[in-house]
N, CA and C of each residue as an Amber inpcrd file, in Angstrom:
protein
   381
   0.8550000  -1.1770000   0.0000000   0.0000000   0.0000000   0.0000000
   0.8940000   1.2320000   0.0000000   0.5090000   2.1440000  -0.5690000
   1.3820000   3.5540000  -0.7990000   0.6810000   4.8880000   0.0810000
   1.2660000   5.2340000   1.0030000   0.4370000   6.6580000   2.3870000
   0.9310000   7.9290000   0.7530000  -0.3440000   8.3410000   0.9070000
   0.0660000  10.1850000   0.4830000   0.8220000  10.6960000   1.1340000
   1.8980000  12.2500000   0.5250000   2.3950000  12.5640000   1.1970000
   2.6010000  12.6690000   2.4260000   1.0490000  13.2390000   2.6870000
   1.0060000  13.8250000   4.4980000   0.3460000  12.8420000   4.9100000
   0.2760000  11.6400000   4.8560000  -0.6560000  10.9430000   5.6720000
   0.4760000   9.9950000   6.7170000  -0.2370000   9.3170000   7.4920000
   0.5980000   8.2770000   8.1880000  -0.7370000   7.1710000   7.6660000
  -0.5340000   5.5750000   7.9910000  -1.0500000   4.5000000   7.9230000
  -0.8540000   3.8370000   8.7430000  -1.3630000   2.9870000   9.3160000
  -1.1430000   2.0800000   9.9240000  -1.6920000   0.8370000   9.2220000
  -0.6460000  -0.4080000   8.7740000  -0.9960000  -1.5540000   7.8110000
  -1.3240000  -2.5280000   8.9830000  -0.9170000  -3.1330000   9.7920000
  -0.6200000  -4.3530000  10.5610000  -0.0230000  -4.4860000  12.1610000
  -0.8640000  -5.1120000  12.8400000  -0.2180000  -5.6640000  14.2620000
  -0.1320000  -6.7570000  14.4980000   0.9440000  -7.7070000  14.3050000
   0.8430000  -8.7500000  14.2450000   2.2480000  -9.2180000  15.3150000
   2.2760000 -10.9970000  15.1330000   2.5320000 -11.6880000  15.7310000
   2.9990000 -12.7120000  15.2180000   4.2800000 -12.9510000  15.5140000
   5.3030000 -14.5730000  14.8740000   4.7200000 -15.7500000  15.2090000
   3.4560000 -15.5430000  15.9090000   2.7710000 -17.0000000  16.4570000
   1.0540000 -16.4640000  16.7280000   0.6930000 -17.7540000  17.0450000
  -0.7770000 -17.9500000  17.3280000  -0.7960000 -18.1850000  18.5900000
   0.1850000 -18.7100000  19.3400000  -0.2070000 -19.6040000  20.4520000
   0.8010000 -19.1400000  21.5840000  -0.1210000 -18.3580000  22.1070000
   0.9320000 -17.9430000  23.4010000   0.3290000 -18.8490000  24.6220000
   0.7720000 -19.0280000  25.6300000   0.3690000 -19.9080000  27.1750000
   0.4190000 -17.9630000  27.8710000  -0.7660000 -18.4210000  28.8420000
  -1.1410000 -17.6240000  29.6530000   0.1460000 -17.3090000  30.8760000
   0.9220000 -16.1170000  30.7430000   2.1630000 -15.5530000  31.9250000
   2.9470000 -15.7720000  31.0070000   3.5460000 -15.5240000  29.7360000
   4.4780000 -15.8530000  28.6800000   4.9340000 -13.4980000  28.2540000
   5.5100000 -13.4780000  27.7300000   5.5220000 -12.3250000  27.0410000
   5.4390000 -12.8230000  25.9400000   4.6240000 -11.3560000  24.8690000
   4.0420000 -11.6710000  23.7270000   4.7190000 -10.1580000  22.8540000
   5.3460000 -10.3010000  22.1450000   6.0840000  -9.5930000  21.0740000
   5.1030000  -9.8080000  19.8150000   5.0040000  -8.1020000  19.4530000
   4.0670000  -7.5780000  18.6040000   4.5440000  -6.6940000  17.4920000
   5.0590000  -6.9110000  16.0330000   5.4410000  -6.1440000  15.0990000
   4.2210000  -5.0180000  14.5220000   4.4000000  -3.6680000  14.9040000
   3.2250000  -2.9690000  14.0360000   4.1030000  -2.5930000  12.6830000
   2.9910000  -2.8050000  11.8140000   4.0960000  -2.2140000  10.6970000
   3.1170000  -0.9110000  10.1660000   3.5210000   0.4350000  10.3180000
   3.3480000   1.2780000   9.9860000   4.2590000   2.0610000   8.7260000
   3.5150000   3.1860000   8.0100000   4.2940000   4.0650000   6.7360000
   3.7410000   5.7140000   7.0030000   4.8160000   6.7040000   6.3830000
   4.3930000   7.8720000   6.7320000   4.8850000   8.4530000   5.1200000
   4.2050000   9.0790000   4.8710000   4.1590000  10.0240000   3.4620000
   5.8130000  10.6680000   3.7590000   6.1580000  10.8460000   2.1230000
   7.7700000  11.7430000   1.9540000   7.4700000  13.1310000   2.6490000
   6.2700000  13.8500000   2.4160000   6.3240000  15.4720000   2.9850000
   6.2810000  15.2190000   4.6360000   5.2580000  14.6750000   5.1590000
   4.9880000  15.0450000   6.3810000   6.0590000  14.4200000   7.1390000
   6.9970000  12.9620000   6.4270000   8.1160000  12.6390000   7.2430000
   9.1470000  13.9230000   7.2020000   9.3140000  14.6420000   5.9900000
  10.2680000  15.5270000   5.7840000   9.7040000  16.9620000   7.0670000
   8.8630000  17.2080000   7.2420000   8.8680000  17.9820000   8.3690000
   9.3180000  17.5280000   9.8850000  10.0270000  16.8340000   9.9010000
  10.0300000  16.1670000  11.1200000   9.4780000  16.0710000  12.2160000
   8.1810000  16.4760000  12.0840000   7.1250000  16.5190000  13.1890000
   7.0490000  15.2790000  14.2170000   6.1330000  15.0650000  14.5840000
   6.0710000  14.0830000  16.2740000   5.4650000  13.0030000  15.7970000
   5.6730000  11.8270000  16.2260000   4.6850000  11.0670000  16.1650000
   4.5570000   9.9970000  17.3360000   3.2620000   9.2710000  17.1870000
   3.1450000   8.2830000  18.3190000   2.6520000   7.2170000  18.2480000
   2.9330000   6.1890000  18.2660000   2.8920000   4.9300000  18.1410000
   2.3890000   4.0650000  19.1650000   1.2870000   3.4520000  19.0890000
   0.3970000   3.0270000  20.7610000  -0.0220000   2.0990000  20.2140000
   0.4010000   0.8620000  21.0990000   0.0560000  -0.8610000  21.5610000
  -0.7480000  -0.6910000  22.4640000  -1.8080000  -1.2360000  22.3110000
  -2.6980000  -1.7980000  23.6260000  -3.0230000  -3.3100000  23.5140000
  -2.7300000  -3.9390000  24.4270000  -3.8790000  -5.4310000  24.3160000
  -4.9640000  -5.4000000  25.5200000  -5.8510000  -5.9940000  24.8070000
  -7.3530000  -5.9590000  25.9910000  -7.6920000  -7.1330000  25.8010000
  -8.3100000  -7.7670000  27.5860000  -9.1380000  -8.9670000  27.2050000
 -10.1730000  -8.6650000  27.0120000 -10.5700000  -9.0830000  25.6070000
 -11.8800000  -9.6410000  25.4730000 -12.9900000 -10.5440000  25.6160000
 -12.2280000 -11.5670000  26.5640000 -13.0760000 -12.2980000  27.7360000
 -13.9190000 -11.6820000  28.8170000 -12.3970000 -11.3170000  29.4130000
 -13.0650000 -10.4120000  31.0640000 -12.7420000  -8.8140000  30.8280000
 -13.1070000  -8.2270000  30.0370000 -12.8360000  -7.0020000  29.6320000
 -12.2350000  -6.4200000  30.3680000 -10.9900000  -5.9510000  29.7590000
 -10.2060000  -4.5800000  30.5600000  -8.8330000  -4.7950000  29.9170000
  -8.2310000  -4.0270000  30.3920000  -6.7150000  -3.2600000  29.5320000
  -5.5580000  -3.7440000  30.1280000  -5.0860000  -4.9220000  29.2880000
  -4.0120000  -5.3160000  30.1110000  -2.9690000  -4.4690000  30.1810000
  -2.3460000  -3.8960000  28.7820000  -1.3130000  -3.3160000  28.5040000
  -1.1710000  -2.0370000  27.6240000  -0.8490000  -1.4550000  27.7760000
  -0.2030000  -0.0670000  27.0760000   1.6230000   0.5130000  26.6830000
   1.4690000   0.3050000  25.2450000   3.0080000   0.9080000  25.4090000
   3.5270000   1.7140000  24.0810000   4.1890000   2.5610000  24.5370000
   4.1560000   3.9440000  23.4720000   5.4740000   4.0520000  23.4070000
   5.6560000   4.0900000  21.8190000   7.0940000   4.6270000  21.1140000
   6.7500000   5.9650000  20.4830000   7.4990000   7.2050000  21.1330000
   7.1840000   8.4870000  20.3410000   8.8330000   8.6760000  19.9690000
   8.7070000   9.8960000  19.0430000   9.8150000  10.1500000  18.2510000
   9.2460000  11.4980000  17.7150000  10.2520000  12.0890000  16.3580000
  10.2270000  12.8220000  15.5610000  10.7130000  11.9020000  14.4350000
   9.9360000  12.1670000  13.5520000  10.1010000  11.6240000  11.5880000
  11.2020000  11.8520000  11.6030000  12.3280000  11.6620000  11.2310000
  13.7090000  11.2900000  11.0460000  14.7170000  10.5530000  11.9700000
  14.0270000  10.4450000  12.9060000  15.1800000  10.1100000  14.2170000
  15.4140000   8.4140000  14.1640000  16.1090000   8.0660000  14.6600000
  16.8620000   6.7310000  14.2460000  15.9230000   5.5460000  14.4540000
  14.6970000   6.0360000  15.3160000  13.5400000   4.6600000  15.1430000
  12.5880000   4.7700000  14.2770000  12.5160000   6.3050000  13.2500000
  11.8560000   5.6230000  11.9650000  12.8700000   7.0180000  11.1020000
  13.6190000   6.4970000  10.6040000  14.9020000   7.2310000  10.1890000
  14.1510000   7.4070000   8.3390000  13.2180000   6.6440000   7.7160000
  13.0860000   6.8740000   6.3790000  11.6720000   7.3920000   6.1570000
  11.1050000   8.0270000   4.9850000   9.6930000   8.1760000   4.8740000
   9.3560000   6.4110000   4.8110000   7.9630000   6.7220000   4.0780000
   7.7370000   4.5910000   4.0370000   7.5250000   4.0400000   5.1430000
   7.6640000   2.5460000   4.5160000   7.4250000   1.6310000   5.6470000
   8.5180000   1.9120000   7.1200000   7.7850000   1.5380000   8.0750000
   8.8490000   1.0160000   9.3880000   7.4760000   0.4740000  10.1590000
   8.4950000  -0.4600000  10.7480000   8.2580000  -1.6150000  11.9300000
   8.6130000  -1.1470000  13.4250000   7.5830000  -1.2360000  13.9120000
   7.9050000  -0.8490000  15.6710000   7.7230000  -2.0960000  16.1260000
   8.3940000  -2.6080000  17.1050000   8.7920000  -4.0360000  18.1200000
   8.2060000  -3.6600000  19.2830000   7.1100000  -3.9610000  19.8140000
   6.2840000  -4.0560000  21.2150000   6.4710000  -5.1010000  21.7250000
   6.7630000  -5.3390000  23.2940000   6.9940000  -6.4010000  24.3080000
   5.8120000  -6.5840000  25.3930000   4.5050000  -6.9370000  25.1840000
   3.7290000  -7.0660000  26.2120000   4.5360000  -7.8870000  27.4850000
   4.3480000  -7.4390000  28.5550000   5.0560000  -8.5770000  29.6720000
   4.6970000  -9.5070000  30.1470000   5.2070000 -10.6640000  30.3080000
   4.3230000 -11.7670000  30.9980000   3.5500000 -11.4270000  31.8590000
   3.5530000 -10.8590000  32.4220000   2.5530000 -10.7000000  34.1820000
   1.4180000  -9.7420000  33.5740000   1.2250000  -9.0430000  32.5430000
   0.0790000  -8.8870000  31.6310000  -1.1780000  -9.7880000  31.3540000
  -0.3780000 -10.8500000  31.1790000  -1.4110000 -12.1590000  30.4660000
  -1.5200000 -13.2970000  31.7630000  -0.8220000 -13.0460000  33.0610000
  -0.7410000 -14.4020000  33.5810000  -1.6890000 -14.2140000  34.6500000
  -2.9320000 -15.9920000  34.8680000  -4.0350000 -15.6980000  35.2650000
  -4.9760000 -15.8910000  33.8220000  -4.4380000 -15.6820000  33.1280000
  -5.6460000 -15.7240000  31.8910000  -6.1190000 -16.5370000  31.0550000
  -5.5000000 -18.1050000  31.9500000  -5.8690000 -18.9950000  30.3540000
  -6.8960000 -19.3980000  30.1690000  -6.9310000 -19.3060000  28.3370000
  -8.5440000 -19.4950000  27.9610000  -9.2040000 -18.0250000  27.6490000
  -8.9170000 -17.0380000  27.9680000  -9.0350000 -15.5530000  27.6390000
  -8.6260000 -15.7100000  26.2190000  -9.5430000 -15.0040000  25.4660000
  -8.8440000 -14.1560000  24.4090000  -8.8660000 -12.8060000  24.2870000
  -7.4220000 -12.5540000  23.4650000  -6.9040000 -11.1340000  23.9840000
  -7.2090000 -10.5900000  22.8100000  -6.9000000  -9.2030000  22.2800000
  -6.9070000  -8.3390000  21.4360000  -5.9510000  -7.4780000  21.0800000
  -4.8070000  -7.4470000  20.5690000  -3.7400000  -6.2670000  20.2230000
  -4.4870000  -5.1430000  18.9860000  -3.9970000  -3.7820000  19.9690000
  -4.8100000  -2.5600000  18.3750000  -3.5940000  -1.7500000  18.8880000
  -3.1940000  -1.1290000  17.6810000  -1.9090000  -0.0760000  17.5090000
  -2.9450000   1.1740000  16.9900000  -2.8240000   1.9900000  17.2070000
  -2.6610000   3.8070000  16.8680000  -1.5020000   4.5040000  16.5930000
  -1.3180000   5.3630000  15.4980000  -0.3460000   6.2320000  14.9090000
  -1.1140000   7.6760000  14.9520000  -0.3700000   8.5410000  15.8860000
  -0.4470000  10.0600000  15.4400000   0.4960000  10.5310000  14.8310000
   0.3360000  11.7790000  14.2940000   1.7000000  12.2580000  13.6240000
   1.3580000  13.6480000  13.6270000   2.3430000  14.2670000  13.8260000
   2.6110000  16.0450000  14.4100000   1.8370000  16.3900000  15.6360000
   2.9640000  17.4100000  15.6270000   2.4050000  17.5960000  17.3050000
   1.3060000  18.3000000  17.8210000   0.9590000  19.0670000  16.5870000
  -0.1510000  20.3640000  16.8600000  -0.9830000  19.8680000  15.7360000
  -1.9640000  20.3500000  15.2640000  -3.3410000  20.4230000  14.4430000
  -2.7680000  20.9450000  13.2270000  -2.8150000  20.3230000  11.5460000
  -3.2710000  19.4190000  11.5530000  -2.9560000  17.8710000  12.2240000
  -3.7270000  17.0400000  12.6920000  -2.9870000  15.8110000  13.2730000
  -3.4670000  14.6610000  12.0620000  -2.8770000  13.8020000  11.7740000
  -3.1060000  12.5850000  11.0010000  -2.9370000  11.5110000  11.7570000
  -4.1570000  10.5330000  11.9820000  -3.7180000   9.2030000  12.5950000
  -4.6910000   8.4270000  12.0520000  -4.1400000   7.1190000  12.9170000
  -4.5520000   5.7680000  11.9640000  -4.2570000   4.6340000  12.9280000
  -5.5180000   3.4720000  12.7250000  -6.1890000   2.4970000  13.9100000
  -6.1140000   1.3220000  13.2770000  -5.6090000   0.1460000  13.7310000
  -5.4380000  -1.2470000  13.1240000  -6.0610000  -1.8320000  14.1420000
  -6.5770000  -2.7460000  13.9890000  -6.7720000  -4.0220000  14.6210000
  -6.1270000  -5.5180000  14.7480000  -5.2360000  -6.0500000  15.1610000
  -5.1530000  -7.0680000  14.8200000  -5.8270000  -8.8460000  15.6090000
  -5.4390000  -9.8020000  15.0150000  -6.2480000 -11.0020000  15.4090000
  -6.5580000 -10.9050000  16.5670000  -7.5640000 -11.5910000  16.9700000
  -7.6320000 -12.4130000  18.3360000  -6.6480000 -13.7370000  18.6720000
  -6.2710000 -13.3540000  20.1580000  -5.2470000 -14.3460000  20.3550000
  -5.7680000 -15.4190000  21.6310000  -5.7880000 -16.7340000  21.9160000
  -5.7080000 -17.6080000  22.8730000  -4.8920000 -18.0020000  23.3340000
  -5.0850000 -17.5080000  24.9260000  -4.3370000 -17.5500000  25.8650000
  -4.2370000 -18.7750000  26.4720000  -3.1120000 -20.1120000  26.2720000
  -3.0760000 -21.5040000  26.5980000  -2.6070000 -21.2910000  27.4640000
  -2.7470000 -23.0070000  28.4640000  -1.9360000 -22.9470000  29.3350000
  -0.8270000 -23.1580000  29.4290000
């Protein structure tokens, strides 16, 4: 997929597996892209993991990579990949829960703002 200049996207939150056991840490690739102009302003951006159970509803986890468009964790316009580490003690207690990972992208710091909402799979929590 190709972002317009000024836009950001968010493509994907995903996962090297299906099958996590309940008290494990769970590593989450978002793969996000930001347009050539609005990366070239080097404005702000923010990058937000959440997982929620969707069993027993509520928010296990939250975790935020911010930056500015050029800086060495998304150093090109285009694609980049952010690496999220949910922690074991997040998920443990939960087996048989299924969870939910969703990423959010803002970008600049003031108005106009551009962002963008993924969803990814549902996951089961084994023992």
């Amino acid at each position: 997929m190709s972002v317009a200049p000024n836009d950001v996207n968010l493509l994907a939150v995903e996962t090297n597996d299906q099958d996590f056991a309940a008290g494990t840490a769970i590593d989450f690739q978002v793969r996000a892209e930001v347009g050539a102009a609005l990366h070239g302003t080097g404005g702000q951006y923010k990058v937000r993991l959440t997982l929620t159970d969707t069993t027993d509803p509520s928010l296990l986890d939250t975790e935020n990579i911010t930056g500015v468009f050029g800086d060495p964790a998304w150093p090109n316009p285009g694609l980049n990949i952010f690496t999220f580490t949910v922690p074991a003690g997040a998920t443990a207690g939960r087996v048989g829960n299924i969870v939910e990972p969703q990423a959010r992208l803002i970008g600049n710091a003031a108005a106009p703002f551009d962002s963008s909402h993924v969803v990814g799979d549902s996951l089961l929590l084994t023992p």
